[in-house]
C-alpha positions as CSV (number, residue, x, y, z in Angstrom):
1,X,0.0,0.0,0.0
2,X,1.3,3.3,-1.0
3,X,1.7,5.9,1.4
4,X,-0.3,9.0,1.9
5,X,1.3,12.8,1.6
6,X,0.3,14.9,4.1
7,X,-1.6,18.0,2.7
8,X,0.2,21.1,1.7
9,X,0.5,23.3,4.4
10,X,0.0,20.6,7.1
11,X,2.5,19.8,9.7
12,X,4.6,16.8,9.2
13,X,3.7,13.5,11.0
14,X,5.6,12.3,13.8
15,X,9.3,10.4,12.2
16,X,9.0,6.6,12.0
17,X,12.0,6.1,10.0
18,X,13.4,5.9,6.5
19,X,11.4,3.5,4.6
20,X,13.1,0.7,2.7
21,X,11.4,2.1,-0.9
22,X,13.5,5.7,-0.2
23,X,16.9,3.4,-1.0
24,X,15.3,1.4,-3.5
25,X,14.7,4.9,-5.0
26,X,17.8,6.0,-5.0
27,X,18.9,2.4,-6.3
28,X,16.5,2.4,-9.4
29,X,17.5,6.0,-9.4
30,X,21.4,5.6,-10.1
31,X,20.1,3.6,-13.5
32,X,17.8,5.9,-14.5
33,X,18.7,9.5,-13.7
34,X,16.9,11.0,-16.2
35,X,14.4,14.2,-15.7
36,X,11.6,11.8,-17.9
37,X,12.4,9.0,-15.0
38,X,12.2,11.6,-12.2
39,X,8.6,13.1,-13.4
40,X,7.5,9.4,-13.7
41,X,8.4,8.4,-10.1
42,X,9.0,11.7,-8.3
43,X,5.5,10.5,-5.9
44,X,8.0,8.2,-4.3
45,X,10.5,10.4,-3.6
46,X,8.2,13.0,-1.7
47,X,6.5,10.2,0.2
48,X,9.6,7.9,1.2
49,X,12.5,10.3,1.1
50,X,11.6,13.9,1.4
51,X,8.8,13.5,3.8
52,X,11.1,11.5,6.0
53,X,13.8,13.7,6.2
54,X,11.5,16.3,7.0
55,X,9.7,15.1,9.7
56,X,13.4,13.7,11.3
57,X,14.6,17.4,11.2
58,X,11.3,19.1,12.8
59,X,11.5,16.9,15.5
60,X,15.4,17.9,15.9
61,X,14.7,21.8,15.9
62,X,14.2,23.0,18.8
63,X,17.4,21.3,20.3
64,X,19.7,22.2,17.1
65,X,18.0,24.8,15.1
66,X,16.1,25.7,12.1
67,X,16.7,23.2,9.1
68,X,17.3,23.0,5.4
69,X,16.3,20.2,3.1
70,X,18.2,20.6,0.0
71,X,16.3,20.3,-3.3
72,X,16.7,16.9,-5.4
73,X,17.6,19.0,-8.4
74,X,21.8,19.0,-9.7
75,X,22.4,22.7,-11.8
76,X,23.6,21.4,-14.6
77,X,24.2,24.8,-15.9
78,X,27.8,24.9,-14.6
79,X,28.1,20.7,-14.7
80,X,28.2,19.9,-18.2
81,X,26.7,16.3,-18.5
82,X,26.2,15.5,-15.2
83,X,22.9,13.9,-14.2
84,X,20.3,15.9,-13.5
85,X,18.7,14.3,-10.1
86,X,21.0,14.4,-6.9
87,X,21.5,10.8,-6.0
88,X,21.2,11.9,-2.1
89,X,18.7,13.8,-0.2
90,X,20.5,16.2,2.7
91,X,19.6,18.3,5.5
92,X,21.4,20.3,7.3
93,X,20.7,22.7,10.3
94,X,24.0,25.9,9.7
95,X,25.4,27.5,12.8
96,X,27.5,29.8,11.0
97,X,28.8,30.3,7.2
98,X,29.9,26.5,5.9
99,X,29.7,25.5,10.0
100,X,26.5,23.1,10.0
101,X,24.9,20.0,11.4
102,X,24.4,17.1,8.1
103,X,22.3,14.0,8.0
104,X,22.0,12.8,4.4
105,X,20.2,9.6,3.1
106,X,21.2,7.5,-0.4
107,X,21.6,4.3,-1.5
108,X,24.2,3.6,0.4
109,X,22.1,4.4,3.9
110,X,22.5,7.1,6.5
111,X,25.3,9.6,6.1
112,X,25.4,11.8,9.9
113,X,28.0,14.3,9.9
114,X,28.7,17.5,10.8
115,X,31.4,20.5,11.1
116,X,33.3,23.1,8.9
117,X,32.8,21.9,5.6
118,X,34.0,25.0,3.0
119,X,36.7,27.7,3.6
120,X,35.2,31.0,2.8
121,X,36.4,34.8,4.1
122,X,39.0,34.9,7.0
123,X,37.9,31.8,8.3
124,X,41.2,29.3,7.7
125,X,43.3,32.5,9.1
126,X,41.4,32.3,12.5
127,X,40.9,29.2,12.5
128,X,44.5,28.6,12.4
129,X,45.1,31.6,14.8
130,X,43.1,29.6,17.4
131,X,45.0,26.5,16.6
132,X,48.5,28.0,17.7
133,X,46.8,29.5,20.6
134,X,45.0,28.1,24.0
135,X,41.7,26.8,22.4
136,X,44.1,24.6,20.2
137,X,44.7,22.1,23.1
138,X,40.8,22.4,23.8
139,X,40.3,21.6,19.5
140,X,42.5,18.6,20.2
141,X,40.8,17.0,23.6
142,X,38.0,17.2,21.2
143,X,39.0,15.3,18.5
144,X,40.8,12.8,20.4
145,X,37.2,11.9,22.4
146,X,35.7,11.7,18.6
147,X,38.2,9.6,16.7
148,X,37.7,6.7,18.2
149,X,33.7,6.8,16.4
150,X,33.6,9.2,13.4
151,X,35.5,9.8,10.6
152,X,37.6,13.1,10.7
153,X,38.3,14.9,7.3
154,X,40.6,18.2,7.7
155,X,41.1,18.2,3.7
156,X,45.0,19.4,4.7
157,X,47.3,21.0,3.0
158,X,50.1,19.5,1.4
159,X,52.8,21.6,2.7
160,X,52.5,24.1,5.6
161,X,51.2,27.1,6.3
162,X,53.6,30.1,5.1
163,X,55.5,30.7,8.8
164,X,54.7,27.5,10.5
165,X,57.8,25.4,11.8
166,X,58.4,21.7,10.2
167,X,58.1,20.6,14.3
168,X,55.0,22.8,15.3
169,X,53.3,20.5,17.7
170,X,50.1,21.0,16.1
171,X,51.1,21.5,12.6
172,X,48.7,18.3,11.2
173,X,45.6,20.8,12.5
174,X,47.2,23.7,11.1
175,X,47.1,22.1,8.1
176,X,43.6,21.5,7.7
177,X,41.4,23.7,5.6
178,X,37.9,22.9,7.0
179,X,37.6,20.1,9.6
180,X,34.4,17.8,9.6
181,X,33.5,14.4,11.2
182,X,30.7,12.1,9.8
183,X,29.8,8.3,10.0
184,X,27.6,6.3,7.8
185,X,25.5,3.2,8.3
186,X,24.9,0.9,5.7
187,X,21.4,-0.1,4.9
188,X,19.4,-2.0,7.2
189,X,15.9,-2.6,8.6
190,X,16.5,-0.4,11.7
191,X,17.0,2.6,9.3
192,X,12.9,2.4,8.6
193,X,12.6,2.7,12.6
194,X,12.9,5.4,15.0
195,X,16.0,4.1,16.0
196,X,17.4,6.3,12.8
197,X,15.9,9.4,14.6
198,X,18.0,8.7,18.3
199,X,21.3,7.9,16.0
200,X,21.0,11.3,14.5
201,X,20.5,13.2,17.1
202,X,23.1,11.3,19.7
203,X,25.2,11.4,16.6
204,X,24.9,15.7,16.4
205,X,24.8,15.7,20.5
206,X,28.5,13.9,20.2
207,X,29.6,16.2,17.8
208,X,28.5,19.4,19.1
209,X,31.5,20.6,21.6
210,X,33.4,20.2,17.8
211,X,30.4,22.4,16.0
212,X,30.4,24.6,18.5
213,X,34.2,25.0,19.2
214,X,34.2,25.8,15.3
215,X,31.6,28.6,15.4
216,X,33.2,30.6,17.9
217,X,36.5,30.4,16.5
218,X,36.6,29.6,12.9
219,X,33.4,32.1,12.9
220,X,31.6,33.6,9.9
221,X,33.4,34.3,6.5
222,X,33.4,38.1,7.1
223,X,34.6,40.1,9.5
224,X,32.4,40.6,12.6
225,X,33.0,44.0,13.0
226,X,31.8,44.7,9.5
227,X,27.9,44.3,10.4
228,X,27.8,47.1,13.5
């Protein structure tokens, strides 16, 4: 039996899970991404994919924040031949430019993640600024209690910064350009249970001293000051 959409307008129902047919969407999808395929079978992805996400991310507001459910749709404007359909549906809840919370569903299952995912502005100088200083040894107790569950992504350098000592004790963190931790869990039945919902949020509850270490520190792309 096919699922019903809530109406337009309505508030969305209570998060049971992601469905088994969201994967298989985004299975059938990865052999078919075509914008004739998508008009043909976009019903499933509002009601086991979209619908989903967005009733996992209201129920997540009021501790983390306002969300963002990122359309399905790839601009292909600038992407010459890629496909036209995302083959992932993301959410995201932003603290500060590029500093966010990230759940993210596709074939391959659950994707929760979460951190400083795009230089942009003055942010790599004060992040790095705040690496050589005092919150540096509070950046790496953090990471330390995190390693030993997510995967941590710093997308360093391949050098060193311009003025930073081969034998800097922090010079792998130096090198980073953006720091982010995620994990991903295959597909299974407990994905299409609430379980999925409690795995997310401990997931973003473990991660938050990082998140939040980022957003006073790393900060927004611009300066501060420049908005009084």
């Amino acid at each position: 039996m096919t699922a019903r959409r809530p109406a337009a307008g309505s508030p969305p129902a209570e998060f049971t899970g992601f469905p088994a047919q969201g994967f298989e969407f985004y299975d059938a999808l990865a052999e078919n991404n075509s914008r004739a395929w998508w008009q043909d079978h976009k019903g499933e992805y509002l009601t086991y994919v979209k619908a989903p996400m967005v009733a996992l991310l209201a129920e997540l507001t009021d501790e983390f924040g306002a969300p963002h459910v990122f359309r399905p749709y790839r601009d292909t404007r600038f992407h010459k031949g890629a496909d036209p359909i995302k083959d992932h549906q993301g959410g995201v809840v932003q603290v500060e430019d590029a500093i966010a919370y990230y759940v993210q569903v596709s074939a391959s299952g659950l994707m929760v993640a979460g951190g400083w995912y795009a230089p942009l502005g003055r942010q790599v100088a004060r992040y790095r600024e705040s690496v050589e200083g005092p919150a540096g040894a509070e950046l790496e107790r953090i990471l330390r209690s995190l390693r030993r569950s997510w995967e941590i992504d710093g997308r360093p350098m391949k050098t060193r910064p311009r003025g930073v000592d081969a034998d800097h004790p922090r010079l792998d963190l130096l090198r980073n350009k953006m720091l982010t931790v995620s994990r991903t869990y295959p597909v299974e039945p407990w994905l299409g249970t609430r379980k999925a919902f409690t795995t997310v949020r401990s997931g973003w509850r473990a991660m938050r001293p990082l998140v939040e270490w980022l957003a006073d520190h790393v900060g927004p792309a611009g300066d501060p000051a420049d908005a009084l």
